[in-house]
C-alpha positions in Angstrom: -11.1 21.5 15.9 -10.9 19.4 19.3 -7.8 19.2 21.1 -6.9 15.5 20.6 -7.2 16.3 16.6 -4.9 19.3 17.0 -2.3 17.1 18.8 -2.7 14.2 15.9 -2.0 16.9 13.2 0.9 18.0 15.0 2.1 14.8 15.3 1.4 13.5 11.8 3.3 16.5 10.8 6.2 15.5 12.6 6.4 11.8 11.6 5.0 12.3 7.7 1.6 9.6 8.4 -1.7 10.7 9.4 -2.7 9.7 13.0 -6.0 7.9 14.0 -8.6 9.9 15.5 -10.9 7.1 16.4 -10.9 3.7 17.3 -13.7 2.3 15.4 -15.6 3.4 12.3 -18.4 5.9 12.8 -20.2 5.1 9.8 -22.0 1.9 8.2 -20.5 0.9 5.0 -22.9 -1.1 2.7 -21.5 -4.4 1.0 -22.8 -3.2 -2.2 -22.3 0.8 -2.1 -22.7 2.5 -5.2 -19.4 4.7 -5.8 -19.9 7.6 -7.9 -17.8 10.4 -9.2 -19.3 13.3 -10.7 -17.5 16.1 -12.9 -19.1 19.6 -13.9 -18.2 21.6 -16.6 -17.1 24.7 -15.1 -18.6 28.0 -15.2 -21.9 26.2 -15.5 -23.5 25.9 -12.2 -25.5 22.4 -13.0 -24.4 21.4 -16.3 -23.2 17.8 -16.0 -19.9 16.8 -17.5 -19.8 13.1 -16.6 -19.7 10.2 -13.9 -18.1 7.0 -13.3 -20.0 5.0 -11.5 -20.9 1.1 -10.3 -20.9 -0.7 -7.2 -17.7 -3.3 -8.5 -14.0 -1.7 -8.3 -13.3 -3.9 -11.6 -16.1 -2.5 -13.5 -16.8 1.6 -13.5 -19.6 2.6 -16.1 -18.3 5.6 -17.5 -21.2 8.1 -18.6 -20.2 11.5 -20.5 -22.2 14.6 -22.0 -20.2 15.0 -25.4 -21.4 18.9 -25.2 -22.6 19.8 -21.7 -24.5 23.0 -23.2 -26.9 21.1 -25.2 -30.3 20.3 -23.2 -31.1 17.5 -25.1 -27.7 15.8 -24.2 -27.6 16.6 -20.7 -31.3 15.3 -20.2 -30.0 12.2 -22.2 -27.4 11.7 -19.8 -30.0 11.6 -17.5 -31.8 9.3 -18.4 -28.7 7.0 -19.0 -27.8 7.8 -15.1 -31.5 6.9 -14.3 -30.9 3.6 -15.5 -28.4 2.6 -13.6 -29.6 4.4 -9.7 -33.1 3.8 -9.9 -32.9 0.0 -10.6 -29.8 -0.1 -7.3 -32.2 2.1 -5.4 -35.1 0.0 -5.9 -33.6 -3.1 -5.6 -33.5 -2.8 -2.2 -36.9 -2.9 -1.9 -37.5 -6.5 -2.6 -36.8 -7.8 1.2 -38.5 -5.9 3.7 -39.8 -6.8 7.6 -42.9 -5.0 9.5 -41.9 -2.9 12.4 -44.6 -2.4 15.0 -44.7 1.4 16.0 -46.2 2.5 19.2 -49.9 4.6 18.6 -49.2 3.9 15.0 -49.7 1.5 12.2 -47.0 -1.0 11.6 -44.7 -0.5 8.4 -42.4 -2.1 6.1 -38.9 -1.7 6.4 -35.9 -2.6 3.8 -34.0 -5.4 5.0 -31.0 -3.3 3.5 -30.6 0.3 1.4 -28.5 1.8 -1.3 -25.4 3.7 0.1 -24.2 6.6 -2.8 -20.1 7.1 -2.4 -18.9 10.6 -3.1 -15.3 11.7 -2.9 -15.7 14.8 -1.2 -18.6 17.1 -0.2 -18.5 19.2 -3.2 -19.6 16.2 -5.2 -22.1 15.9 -2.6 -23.4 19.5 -3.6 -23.3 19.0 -7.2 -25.7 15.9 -6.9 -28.1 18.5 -4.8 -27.8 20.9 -7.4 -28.7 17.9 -10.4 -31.5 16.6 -8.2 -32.9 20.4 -7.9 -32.4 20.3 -11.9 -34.4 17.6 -13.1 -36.9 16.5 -9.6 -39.4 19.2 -11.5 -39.4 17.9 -15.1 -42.0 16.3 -16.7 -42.5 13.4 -19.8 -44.9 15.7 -20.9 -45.9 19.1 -21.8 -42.8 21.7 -23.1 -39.6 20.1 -23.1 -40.9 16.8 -22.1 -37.7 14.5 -20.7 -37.8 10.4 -20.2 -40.1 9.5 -17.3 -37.2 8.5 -15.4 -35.5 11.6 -15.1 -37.9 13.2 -12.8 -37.7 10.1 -10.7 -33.6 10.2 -10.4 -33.9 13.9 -9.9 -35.8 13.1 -6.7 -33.7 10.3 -5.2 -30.4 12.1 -5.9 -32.2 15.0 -3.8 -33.0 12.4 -1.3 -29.6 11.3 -1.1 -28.1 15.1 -1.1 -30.4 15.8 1.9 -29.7 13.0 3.8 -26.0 13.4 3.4 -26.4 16.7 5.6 -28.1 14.3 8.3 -26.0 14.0 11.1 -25.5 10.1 11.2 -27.2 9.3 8.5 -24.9 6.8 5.8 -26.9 6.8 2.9 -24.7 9.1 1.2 -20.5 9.4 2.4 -18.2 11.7 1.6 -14.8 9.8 1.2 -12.7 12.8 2.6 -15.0 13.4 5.4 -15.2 10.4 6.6 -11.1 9.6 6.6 -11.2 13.4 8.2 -13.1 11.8 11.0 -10.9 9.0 11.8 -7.5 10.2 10.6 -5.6 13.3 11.2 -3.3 14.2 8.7 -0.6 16.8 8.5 -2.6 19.2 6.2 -5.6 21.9 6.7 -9.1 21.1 6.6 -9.2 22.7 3.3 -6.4 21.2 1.9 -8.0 17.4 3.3 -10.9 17.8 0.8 -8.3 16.7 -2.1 -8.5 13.2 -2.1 -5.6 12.2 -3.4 -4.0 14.6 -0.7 -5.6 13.2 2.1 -5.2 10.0 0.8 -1.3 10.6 0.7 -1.5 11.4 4.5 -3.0 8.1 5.1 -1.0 5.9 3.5 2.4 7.7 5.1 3.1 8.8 1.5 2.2 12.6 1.9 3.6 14.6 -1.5 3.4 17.6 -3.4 1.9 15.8 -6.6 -0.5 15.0 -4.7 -1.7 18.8 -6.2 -0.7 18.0 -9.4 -3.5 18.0 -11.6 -1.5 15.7 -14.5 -0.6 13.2 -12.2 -4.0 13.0 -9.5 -6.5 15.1 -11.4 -8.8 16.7 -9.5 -11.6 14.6 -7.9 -14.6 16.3 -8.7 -16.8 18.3 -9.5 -14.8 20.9 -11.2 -12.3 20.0 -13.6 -9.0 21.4 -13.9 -8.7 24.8 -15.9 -5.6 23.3 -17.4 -7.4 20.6 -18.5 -10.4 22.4 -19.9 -8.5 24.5 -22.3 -6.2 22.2 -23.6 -7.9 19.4 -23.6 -11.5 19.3 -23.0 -12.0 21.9 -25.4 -10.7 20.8 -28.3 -12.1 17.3 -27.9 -15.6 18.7 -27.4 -15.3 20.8 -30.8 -13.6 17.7 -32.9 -17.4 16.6 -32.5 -15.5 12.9 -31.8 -18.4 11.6 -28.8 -15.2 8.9 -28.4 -12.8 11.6 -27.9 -14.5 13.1 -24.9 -15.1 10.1 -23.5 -11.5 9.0 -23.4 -10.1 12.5 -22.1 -13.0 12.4 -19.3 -12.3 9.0 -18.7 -8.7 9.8 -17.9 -9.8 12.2 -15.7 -12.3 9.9 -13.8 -9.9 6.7 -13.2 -7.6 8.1 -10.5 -10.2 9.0 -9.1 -12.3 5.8 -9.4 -9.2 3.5 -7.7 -8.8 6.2 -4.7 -12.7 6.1 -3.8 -11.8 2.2 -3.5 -8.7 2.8 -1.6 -10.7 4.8 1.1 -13.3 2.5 1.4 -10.9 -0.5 2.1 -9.2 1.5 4.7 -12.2 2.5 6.4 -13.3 -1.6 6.1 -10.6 -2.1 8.3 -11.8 -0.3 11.5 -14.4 -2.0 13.2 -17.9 -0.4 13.4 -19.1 1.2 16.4 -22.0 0.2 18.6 -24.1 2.8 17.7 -23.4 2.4 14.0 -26.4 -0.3 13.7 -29.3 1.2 15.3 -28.5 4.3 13.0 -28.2 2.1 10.1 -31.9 0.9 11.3 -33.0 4.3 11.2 -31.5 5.0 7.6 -33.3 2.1 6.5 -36.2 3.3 7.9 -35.9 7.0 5.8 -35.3 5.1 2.8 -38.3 3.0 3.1 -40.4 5.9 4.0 -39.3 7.9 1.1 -40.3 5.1 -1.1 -43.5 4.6 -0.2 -43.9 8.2 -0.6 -42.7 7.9 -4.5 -45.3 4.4 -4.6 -48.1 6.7 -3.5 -47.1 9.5 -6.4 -46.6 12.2 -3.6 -44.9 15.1 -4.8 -41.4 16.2 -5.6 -39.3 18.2 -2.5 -40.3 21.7 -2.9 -38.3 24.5 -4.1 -38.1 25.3 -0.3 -39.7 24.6 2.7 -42.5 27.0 4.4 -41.4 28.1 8.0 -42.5 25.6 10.4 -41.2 22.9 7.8 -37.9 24.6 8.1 -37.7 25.1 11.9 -39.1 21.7 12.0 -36.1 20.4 9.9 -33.5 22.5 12.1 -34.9 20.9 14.8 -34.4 17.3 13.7 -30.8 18.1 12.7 -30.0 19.7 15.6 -31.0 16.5 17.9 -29.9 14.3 15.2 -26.5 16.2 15.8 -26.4 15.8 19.3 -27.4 12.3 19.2 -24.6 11.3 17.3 -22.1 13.2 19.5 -22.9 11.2 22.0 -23.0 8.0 20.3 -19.1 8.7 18.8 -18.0 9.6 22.5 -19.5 6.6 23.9 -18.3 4.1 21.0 -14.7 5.5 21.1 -12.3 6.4 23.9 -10.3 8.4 21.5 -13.5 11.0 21.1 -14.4 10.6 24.6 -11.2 11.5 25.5 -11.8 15.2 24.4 -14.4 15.3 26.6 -12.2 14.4 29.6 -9.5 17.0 28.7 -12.1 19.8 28.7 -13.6 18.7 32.2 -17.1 17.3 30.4 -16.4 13.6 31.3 -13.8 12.1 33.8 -12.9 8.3 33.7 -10.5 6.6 36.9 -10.4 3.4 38.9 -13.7 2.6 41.6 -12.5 2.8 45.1 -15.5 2.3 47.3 -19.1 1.3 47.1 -21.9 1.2 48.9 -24.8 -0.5 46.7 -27.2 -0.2 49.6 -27.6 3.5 50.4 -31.1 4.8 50.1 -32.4 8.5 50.2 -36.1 9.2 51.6 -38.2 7.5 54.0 -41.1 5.3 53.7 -42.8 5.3 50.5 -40.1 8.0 49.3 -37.4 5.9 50.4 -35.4 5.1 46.7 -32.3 3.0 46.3 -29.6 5.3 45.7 -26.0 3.2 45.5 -23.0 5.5 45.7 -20.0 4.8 43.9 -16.3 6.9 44.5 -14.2 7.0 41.8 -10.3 7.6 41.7 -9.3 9.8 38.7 -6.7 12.0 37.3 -8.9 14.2 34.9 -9.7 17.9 35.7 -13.2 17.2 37.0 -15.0 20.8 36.5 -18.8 19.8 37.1 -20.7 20.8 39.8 -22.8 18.7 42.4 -26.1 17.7 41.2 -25.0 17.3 37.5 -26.4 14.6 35.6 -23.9 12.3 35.0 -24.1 9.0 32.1 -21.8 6.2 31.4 -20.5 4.3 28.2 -20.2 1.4 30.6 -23.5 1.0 31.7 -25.5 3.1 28.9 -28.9 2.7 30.2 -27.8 3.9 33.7 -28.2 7.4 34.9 -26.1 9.0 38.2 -25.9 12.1 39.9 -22.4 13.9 40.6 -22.4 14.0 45.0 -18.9 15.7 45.4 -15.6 16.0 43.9 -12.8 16.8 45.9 -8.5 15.8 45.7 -8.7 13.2 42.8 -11.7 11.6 44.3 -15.3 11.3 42.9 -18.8 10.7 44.5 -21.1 9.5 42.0 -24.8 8.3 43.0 -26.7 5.7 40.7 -30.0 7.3 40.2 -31.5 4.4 37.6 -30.7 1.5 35.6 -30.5 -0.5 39.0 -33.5 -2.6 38.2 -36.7 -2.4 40.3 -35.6 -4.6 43.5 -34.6 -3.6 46.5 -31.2 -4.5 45.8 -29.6 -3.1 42.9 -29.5 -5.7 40.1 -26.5 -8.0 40.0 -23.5 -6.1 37.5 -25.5 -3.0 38.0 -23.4 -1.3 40.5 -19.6 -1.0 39.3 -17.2 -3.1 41.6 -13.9 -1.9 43.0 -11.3 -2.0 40.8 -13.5 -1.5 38.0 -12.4 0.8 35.4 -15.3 3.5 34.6 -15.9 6.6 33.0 -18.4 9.0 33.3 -19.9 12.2 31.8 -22.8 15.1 31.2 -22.9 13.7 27.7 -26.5 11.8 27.4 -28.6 10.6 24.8 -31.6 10.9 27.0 -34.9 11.5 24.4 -35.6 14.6 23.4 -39.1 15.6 21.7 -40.1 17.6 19.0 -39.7 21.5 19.1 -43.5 22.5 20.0 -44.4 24.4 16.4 -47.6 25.3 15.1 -49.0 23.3 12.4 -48.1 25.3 8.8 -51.7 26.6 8.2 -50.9 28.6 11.7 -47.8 30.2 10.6 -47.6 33.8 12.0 -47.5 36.8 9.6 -44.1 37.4 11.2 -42.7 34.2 9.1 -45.1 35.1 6.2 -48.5 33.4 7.1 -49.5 30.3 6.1 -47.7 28.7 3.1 -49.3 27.8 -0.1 -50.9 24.3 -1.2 -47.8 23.1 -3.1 -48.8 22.0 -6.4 -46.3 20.9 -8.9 -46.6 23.3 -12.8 -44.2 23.6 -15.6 -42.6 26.7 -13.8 -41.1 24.3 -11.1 -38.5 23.6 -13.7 -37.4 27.2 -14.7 -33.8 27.8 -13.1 -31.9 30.8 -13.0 -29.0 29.0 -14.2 -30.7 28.2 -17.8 
């Protein structure tokens, strides 16, 4: 936990409201999300219970497994939730524009794409784990299941795994994403109860918060209170209305906080980098559509070695990426950076936009700028230095010494002789700067899979999809 957040829980403590962490919204939030609540029945590790679901707060579509341990009924339920995602999914797909693509062929891109709504990240793990259930069925052969089902089992994958991209909005989890711009008064573990967290944000913390009679649980599991007394019997009355209205009682609390969340988050105004890495959701989703059009295989099982490294690798930069993005959208993150000596901000004091380094045809423009500051400054000469201010602008710490900072521009002055007008800061100018950069980085240099080493067990296997795909160890 950063400093800045430990101080906000502190403080939120003290005053009974959780504090903001951020300034602006780190995540894009879709005019047409589709909310969706899941419930398991417990003990069963993918044995759906029911959802509430629909992209208009007045108008949840309940859908409900009147006896979770009956394949034919779960599969149903499938089908019934395939009816409703696929058509959102796809509808998205109607306006698209071409994006050129440098030493490749130009593609279509969604004008738009679906954003799924969880409450918490457990619910974002069940919807792996009922992806991973029916992405391998088939409409024919044993068991045979509606055509649909292995087609929703393959975007809710798709959504699960995009959830764990760092970024990435296609899929939210309502308590991490109020984590990551509130503080509240509670632990981590105690902020994945929605109507807990939800409490803190409102300034309304309270102990039935916890209470599953008065905010029932939000998913996956129910309550075990709540499955013996009540579940239970309703399932054996054999009454498919029954079950429904006890699940639906459990659902609705639920439902109205998942709105509740998503207005507050409304409210804070979307960071800079929140569009470009909106573009580049749109971008996945379109991708992984064409890849359906084309009839390309489910997601494997799992991936071979240099598909998993390769992953790891994408998430890792994808991670780092978005750290910078946050610290340069938002003070209030950037200001963690300052406290632990990665990035120090202060007042510009002197200039001289005219220095140059070299001679002749080495002779560079090389403007120096000092900078007043009160920040711990613990980098050393020579470190590479970026700024939210001028994001395209690299510098070059010179020296650092009583308060006073020696920075030198080292590009983003433009190509004359003079640096570009607004390029250099002026005095006066208020200016922060850090070893935080979102300079490119390339792929990890991997061999292709057919050159896997025996180390990582040799070359993988031609995927090819069979019946076996579907066996769990679960059933």
């Amino acid at each position: 936990m950063s400093l800045i957040a430990s101080l906000a829980k502190l403080r939120a403590l003290r005053e009974g409201r959780a504090q903001p962490i951020a300034t602006v919204r780190h995540c894009h939030l879709s005019e047409r999300p589709m909310v969706f609540v899941p419930l398991k029945l417990a003990g069963e590790a993918a044995a759906p219970l029911a959802v509430m679901l629909g992209t208009d707060r007045h108008a949840p579509r309940l859908l409900v497994v009147t006896q979770p341990r009956n394949r034919d009924l779960r599969f149903a339920f499938a089908a019934e939730l395939a009816e409703v995602l696929l058509p959102y999914a796809e509808g998205f797909l109607e306006d698209s524009e071409p994006v050129e693509r440098k030493n490749a062929d130009p593609y279509e891109r969604a004008l738009d794409a679906p954003q799924l709504l969880l409450p918490n990240r457990g619910g974002i793990a069940f919807t792996a784990l009922m992806g991973r259930s029916t992405r391998f069925r088939r409409a024919d052969g044993p068991y045979p299941v509606p055509a649909s089902v292995p087609a929703l089992g393959r975007w809710l994958t798709y959504f699960a795994e995009r959830a764990a991209h760092p970024g990435s909005s296609l899929a939210l989890a309502a308590t991490e994403e109020l984590a990551r711009h509130w503080a509240s008064g509670q632990s981590a573990l105690e902020d994945a109860n929605l109507a807990a967290l939800m409490g803190w944000v409102r300034g309304e913390p309270s102990d039935a918060a916890e209470d599953p009679l008065v905010w029932p649980p939000s998913g996956p599991a129910t309550d075990p209170g709540f499955d013996s007394e009540v579940l239970g019997p309703a399932i054996e009355s054999g009454s498919a209305e029954r079950v429904a209205e006890v699940l639906r009682t459990q659902l609705e609390p639920t439902w109205r906080l998942m709105w509740e969340a998503l207005d507050r988050l409304r409210a804070l105004a979307p960071g800079a980098g929140v569009a470009q890495r909106w573009e580049f959701d749109r971008g996945s989703f379109s991708g992984f559509a064409a890849q359906l059009a084309e009839g390309g295989p489910p997601q494997a099982r799992r991936d071979g070695a240099v598909a998993a490294a390769s992953r790891l690798s994408r998430l890792e930069r994808a991670q780092a990426s978005y750290d910078v993005q946050r610290a340069y959208d938002d003070p209030l993150v950037m200001a963690d950076y300052r406290l632990s000596g990665e990035a120090f901000a202060g007042e510009v004091v002197e200039t001289d936009p005219g220095h140059v380094e070299g001679e002749g045809r080495s002779r560079k423009l090389r403007p120096l700028v000092v900078v007043k500051t009160d920040d711990p400054v613990r980098l050393q000469p020579g470190a590479a230095l970026g700024t939210p201010q001028r994001r395209q602008q690299g510098a070059e710490l010179v020296e650092s010494h009583g308060g006073l900072v020696t920075i030198k521009i080292t590009k983003g002055m433009g190509r004359g002789k003079t640096p570009a007008p607004g390029s250099v800061p002026e005095p006066g100018e208020r200016v922060c700067y850090t070893t935080l950069t979102d300079d490119f980085q390339g792929a990890a240099a991997l061999p292709e899979p057919e050159a896997t080493p025996w180390t990582h067990g040799g070359p993988p296997q031609q995927y090819v999809p069979d019946d076996d795909d579907a066996k769990e160890a679960w059933e």
